[in-house]
C-alpha positions as CSV (number, residue, x, y, z in Angstrom):
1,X,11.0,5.5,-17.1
2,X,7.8,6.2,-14.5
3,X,8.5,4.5,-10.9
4,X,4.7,3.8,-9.6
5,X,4.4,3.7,-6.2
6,X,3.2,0.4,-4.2
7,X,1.4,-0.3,-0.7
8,X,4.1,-2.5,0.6
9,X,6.1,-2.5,3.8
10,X,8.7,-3.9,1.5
11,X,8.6,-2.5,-1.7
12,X,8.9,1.5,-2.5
13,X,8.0,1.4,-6.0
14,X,7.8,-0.6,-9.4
15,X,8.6,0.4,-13.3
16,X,9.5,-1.4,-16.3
17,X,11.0,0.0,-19.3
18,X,10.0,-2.4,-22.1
19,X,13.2,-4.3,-21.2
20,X,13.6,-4.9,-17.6
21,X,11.4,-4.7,-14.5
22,X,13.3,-2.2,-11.8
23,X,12.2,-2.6,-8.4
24,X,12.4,0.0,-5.7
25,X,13.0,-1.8,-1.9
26,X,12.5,0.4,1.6
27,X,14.8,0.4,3.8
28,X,14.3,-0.8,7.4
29,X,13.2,2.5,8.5
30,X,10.4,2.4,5.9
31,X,12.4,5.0,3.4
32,X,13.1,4.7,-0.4
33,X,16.1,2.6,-0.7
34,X,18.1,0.7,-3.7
35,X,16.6,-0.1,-7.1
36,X,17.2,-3.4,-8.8
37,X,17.1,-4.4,-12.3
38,X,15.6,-7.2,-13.3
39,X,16.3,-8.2,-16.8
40,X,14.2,-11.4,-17.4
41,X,11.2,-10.1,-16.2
42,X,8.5,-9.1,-18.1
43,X,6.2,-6.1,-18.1
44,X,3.4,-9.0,-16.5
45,X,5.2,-8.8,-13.1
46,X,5.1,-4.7,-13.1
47,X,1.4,-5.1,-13.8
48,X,1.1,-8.0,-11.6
49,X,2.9,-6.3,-8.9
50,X,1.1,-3.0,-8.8
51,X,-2.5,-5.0,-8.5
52,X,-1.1,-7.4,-5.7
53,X,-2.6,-7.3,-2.4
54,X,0.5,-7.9,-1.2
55,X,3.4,-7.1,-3.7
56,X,6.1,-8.4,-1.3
57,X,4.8,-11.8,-1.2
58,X,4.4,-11.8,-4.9
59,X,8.3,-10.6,-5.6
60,X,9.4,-13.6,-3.2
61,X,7.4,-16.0,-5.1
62,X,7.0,-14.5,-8.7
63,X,10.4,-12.8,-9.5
64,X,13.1,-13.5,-6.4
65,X,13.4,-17.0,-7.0
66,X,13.4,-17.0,-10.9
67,X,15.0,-13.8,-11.7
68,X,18.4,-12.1,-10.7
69,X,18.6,-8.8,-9.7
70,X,21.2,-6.4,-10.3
71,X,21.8,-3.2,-7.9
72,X,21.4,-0.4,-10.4
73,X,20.5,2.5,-7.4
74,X,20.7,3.7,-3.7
């Protein structure tokens, strides 16, 4: 599965296999940190998150408070 890169402070990068969104966080130094799995969320939030002005703010809001995430990296 291709990881695509995001502008984010927050977020490193963004995939979904056909199945699950995975989400790549930074660390608090800024570098590529743990990957979560996000198994309920469909391919609209990678899409949705790649386009966001501010895809942070749209993973509190969007997937955070409606989907659990499970550490599957870093």
């Amino acid at each position: 599965m291709e990881m695509h890169p995001v502008t984010s402070t927050r977020i490193h990068a963004v995939g979904h296999d056909g199945k699950a969104l995975f989400i790549q966080f930074r660390t608090k130094q800024g570098a590529p940190g743990p990957t979560y799995r996000y198994d309920s969320a469909g391919a609209e939030h990678h899409e949705a998150l790649r386009g966001s002005e501010s895809p942070g703010r749209y993973f509190e809001f969007a997937v955070n408070k409606v989907h659990a995430g499970e550490l599957v990296g870093g």
